[in-house]
ZAFI-852827 format. One record per residue: x, y, z of N, C-alpha, C in turn; residue in one letter. Coordinates in pm, whole numbers, plus 50000, padded with zeros to 5 digits. Example, Ala and Ser with C-alpha at 12.3 -4.5 7.8 and 13.67 -1.06 7.14 Angstrom:
BEGIN
513194943150780512304955050780513204967050780A;512854977550708513674989450714512905000350787S;
***
This chain:
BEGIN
505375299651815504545287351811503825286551677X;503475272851618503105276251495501655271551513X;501225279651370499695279051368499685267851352X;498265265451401497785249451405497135246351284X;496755257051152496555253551038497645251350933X;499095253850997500775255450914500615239350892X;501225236450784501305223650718502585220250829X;503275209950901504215207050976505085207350870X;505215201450757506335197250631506485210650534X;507005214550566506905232150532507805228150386X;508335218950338509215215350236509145216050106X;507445218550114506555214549957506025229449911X;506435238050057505695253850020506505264250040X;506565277349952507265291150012508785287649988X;509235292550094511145298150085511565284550136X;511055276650246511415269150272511765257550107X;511165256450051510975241849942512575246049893X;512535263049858514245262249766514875257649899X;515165262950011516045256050149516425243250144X;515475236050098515665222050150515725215649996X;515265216449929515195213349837516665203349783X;517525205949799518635203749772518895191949844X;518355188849976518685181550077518055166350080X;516655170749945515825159649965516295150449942X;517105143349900517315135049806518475128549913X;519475134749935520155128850112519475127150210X;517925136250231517765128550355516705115250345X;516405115150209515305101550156516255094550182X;517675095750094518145079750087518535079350254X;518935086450332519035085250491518445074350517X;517125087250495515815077050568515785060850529X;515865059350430515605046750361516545038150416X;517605042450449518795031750517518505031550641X;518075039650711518145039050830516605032750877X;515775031350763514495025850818514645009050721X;515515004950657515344995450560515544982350696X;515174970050635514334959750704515174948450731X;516324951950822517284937650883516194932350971X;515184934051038514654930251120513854916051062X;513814918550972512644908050890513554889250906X;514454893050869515574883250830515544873850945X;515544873251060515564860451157514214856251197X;513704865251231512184858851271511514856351139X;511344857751075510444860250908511084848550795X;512544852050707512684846850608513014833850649X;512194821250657512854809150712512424798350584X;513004789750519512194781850452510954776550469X;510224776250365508914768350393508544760050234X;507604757250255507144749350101506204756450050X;506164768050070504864777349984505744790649890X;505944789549802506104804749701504974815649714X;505144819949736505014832149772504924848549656X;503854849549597504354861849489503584875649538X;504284884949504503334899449519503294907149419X;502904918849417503414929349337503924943549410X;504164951749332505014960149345504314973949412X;502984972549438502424982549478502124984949610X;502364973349697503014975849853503694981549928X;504454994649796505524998649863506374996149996X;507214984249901507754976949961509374986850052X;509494986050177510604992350227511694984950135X;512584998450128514504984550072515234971450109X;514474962150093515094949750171514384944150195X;512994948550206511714937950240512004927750168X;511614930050017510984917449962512564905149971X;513084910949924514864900749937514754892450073X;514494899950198514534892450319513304879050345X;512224888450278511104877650302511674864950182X;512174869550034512314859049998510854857149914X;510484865649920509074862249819509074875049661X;508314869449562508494875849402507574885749398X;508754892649371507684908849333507664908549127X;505904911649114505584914948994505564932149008X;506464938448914505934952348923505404953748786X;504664965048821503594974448729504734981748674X;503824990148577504644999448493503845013848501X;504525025448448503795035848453504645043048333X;503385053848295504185058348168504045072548214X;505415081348159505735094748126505605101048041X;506225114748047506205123447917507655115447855X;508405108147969509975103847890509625088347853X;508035083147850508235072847796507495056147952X;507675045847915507405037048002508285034348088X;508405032848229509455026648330508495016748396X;509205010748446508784992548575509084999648695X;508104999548792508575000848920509314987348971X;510444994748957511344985649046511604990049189X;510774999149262510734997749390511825008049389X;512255017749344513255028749323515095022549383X;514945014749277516345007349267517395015349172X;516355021649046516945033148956516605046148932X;515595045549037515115062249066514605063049173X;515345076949209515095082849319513905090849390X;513095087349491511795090849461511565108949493X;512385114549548512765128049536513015129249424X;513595128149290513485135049223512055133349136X;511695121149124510355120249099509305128949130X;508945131549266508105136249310508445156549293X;509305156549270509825173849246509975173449078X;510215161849012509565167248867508405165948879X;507095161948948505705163948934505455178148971X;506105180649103505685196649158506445207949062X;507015204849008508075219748900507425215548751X;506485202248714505575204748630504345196348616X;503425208248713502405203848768501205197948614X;501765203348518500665200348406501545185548329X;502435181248378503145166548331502275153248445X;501695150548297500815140348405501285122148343X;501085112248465501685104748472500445093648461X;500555083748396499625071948377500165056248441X;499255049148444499875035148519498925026848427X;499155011148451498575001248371498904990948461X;497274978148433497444967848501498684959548445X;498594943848501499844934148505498574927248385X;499064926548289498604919348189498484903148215X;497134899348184497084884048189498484872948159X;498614881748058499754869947968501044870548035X;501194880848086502194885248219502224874448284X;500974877848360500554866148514500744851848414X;500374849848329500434831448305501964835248285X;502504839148232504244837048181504894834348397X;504214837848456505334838248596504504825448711X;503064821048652502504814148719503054797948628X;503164800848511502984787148418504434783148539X;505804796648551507144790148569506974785748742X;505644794048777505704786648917505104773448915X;504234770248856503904756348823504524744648799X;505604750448709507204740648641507444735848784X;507924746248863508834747448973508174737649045X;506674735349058506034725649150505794727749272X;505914738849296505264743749494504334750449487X;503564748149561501884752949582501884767649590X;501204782649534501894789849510500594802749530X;501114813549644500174820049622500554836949604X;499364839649539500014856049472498774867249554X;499284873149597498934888549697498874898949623X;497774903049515497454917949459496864928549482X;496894939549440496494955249452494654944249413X;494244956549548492664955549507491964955949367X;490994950349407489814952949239489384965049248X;489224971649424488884982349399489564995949316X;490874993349309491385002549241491924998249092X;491854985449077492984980348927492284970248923X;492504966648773491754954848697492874941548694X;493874947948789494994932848785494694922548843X;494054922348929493834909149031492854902548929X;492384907548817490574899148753492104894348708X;493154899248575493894891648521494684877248579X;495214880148719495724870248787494694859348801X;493344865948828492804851448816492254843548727X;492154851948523492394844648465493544838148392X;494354839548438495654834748423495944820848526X;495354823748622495864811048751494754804848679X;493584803548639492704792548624493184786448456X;493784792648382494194788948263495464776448343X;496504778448468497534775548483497034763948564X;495424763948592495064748948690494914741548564X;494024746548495493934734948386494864728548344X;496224739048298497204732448234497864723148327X;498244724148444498764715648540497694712448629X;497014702848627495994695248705496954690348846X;496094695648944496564691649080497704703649173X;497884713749066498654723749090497994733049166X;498694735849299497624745349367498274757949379X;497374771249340498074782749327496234788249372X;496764801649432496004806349478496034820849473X;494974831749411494954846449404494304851349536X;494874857749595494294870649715494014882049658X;492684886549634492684904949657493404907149785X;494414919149817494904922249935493674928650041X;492774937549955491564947050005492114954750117X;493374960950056493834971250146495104975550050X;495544987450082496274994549953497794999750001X;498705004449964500105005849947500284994650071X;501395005250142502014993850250501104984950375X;500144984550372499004976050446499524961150386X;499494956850253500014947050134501204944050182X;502324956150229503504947950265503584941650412X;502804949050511502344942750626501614927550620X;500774928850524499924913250489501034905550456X;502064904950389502874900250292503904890650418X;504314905550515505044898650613504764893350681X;503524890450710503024881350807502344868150752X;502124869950658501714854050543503464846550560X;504524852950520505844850150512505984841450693X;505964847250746505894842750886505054832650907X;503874830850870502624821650890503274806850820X;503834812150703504574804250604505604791550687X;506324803150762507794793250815507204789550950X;506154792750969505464782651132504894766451046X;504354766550897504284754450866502684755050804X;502334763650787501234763650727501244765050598X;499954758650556500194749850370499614760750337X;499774759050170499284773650082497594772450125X;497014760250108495654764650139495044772150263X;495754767850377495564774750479496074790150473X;497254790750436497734807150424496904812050358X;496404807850222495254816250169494204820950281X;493644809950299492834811450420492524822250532X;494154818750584494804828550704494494845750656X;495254845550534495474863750451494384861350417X;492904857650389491344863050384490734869050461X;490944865650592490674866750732491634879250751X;492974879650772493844888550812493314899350744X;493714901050621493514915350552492534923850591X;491394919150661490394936150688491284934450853X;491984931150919492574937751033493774946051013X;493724946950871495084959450877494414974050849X;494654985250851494524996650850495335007150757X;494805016750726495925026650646495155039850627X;495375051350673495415062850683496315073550600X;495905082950521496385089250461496155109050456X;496905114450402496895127650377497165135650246X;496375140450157497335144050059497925159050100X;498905162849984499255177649984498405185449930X;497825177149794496805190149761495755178849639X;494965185249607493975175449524494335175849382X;495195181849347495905185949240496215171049095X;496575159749164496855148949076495535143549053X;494555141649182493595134749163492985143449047X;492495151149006492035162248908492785159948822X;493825159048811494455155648674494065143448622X;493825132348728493885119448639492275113248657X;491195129148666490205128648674489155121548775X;489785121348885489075112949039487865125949064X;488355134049061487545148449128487375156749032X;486495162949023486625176748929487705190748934X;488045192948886489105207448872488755216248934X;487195220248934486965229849005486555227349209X;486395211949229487045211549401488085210649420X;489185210049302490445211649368491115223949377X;490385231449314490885247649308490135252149474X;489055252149476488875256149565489405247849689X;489315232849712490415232149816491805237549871X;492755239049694493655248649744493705262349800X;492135269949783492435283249820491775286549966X;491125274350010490685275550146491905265550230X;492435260850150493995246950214493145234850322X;492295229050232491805218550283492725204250223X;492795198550352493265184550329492455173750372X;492455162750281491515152150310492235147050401X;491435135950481492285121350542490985112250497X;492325103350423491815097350348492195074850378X;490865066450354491325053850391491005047150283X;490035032050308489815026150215489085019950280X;487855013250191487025003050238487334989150195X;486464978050257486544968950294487404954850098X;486774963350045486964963949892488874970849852X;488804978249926490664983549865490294997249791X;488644999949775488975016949713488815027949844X;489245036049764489605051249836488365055049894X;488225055449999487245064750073487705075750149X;486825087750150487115100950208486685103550371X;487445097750498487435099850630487115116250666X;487545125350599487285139450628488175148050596X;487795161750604488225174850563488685180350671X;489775181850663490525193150757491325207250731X;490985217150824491805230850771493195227950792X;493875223750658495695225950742495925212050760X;497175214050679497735196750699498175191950826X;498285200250958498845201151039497255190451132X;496125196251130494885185751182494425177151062X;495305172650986494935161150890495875151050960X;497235156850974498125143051060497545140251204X;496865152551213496545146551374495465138351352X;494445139451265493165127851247493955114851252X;495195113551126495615098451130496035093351253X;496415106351339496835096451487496245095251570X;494935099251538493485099251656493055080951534X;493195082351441492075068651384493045057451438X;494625060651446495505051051495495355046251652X;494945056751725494275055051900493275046051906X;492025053451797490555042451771490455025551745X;492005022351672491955015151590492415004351610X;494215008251671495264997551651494964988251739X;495584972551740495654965151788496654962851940X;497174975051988498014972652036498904961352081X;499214952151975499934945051990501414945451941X;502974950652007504064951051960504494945151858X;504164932351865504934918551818504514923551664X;503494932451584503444936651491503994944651440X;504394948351307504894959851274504214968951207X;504414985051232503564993351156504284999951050X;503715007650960504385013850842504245023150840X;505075028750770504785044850773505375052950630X;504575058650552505165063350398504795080050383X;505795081250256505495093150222505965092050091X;505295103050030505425111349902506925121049892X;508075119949884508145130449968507835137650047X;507845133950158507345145150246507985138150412X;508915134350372510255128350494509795134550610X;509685148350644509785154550787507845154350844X;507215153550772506005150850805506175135750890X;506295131350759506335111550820507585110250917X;508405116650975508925118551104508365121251233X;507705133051195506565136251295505705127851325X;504875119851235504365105151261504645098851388X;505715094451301506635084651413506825089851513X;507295098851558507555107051684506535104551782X;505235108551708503675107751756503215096451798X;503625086751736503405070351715504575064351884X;505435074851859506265067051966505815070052105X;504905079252096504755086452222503145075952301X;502785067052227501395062152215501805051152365X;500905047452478501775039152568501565024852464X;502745017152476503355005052425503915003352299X;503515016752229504245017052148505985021352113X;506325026652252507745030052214508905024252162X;508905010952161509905001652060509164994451975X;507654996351919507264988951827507974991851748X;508164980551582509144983351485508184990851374X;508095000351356507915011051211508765010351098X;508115008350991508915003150889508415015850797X;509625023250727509735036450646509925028350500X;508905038550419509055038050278508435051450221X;508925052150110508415056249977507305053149935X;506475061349896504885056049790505375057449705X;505085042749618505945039249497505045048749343X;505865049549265505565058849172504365056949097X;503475039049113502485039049058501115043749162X;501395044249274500105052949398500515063849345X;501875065449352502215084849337501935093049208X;501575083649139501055091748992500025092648994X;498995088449124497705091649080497545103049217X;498505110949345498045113049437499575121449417X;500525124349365500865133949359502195136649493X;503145143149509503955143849578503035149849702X;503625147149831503245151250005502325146050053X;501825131750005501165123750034502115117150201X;501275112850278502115110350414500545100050421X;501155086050502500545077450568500855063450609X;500055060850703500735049450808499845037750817X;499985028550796499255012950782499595008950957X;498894999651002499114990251131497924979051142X;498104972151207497294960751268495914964451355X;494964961351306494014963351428492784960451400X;491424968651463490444960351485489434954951329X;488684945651343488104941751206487794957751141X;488084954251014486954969850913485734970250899X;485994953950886484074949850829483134951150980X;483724955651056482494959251158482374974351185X;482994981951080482374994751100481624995750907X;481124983850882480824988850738479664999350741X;479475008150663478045022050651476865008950658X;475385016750696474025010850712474195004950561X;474255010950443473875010350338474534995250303X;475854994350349476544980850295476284971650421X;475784970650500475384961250581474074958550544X;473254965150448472284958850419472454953850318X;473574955550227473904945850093474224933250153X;474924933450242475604921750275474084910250330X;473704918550408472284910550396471284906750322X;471184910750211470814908050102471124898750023X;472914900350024473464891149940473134876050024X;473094877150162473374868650212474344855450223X;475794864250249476954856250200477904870050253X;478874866750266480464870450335480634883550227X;481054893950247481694904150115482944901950117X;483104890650037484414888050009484754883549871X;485574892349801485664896949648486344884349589X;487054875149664487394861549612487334849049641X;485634849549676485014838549719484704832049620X;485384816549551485044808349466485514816749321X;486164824149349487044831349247488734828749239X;488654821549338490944821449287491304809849352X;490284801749430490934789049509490434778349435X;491154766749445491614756149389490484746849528X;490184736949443489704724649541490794720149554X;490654707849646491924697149651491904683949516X;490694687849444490564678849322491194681149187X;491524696049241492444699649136493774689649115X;
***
């Protein structure tokens, strides 16, 4: 029987990593086929009159974005070999990615926002195009891209008067974004106008959820989140965070656990607390490499009552989360109760203060109808 402090994904440590090692890379792309997203395609991709844009940091499953039919902007990240575009690992494989980080733990990896001039070059051509147009980005809490999108969309009202385009902070991080994404897409082909979908995904986004685990604190220290010296000592006592996000899209720390083995079990106790139990949704489920962990998930997930044919949608954490969090990252997004009603004392008294909604793109990305 194994200890209840044994990491379940034994893949990343000891004799096991050379064992398998070899295998990773067949059983990712497995996984990836066998979790990629025909499901989306009849109920979901239907015409509508709204464009639809995202970016690339949703880690999007293989087939998502094609089925929904909506534009992915990707980010870029730079190496020791130079700059690549996440293209959603269309030309790289995220096993080997994540095993050149672990075989050289001192090769550290950088990312960069979507440049203004970016966003006007893809908003000016959605403008041409003439359909009311709205774009879904990585939080403010973590990236300075969403401020660019929205000076770029307000440069793109002026230039086209009456043009309605609209910026969302997502305020929720990796695949939570592709959950928002698919259900704006859906909201879309029931007949609802861009202003309302904006609307709709303001409201929606604090009912999604996302739970996380790392392998070790090791990247965050590199790319300076934590100091060097709590990540040394986390590794030598083998503490793992579980880790979420607040209402904003940054990283908050849920707790410390001995052993990755009661870090997955926290995510499936906050998933009991949390979810919506409603089928008709879909949940997500990612990893860093770390395939047989995020199996176990699911397994766990299936065993929940009503959940046994909900649809779980498998991905990859795309290489721009994974450069800041490092390979054996494991976590699962779903539907459920508001966030903003568990905000801390401290931010419920901002909010009273401010006296006004905490909502990061209020009178910041929407268009009147005078536009």
């Amino acid at each position: 029987m194994a200890n209840e402090n044994d990491p379940i994904d034994a893949n990343n440590t000891g004799a096991a990593a050379d064992a398998d090692a070899s295998n990773k890379a067949e059983d990712n792309e497995k996984s990836s086929a066998a979790h990629a997203a025909p499901f989306v395609a009849k109920p979901y991709h239907q015409p509508s009159n709204v464009k639809i844009i995202v970016d690339s940091t949703a880690d999007y499953a293989p087939g998502i974005p094609e089925q929904l039919g909506i534009e992915v902007i990707p980010f870029t990240y730079v190496g020791p070999d130079g700059e690549h575009v996440d293209d959603m690992w269309k030309t790289q494989d995220p096993h080997e990615f994540y095993e050149n980080m672990r075989k050289h733990p001192d090769m550290h990896y950088t990312t960069a926002a979507v440049t203004p001039g970016r966003y006007l070059e893809i908003f000016e051509k959605a403008a041409q195009e003439g359909k009311p147009t709205i774009y879904m980005g990585l939080p403010e809490g973590l990236s300075s891209s969403i401020n660019n999108a929205r000076q770029a969309a307000e440069i793109v009202r002026k230039n086209h008067p009456g043009f309605e385009i609209y910026v969302l902070d997502n305020c929720c991080d990796s695949a939570a974004g592709e959950l928002l994404a698919i259900e704006v897409v859906n909201q879309a082909a029931k007949g609802l106008s861009a202003r309302e979908l904006y609307e709709w995904a303001s409201e929606a986004r604090y009912f999604i959820h996302g739970y996380f685990t790392l392998e070790s604190f090791d990247a965050l220290a590199a790319g300076g989140r934590i100091p060097p010296a709590a990540a040394n000592v986390g590794g030598r006592l083998d503490i793992k965070p579980e880790l979420s996000y607040d209402t904003k899209g940054a990283l908050t720390l849920r707790g410390m656990c001995r052993g990755r083995r009661k870090a997955l079990r926290a995510i499936i106790q906050d998933f009991r607390d949390n979810y919506s139990h409603d089928p008709s949704l879909p949940l997500g489920i990612m990893s860093a490499d770390a395939e047989k962990d995020a199996d176990w998930l699911e397994k766990e997930i299936r065993k929940e009552k009503g959940c046994e044919d909900v649809t779980i949608i498998r991905s990859s954490i795309s290489p721009i989360l994974g450069s800041h969090v490092g390979p054996g990252m494991v976590a699962m997004v779903f539907w459920g109760t508001d966030r903003r009603e568990k905000l801390s004392l401290a931010d419920r008294i901002a909010k009273r203060v401010r006296g006004k909604s905490d909502d990061p793109d209020s009178d910041a990305s929407a268009p009147t109808n005078k536009e």
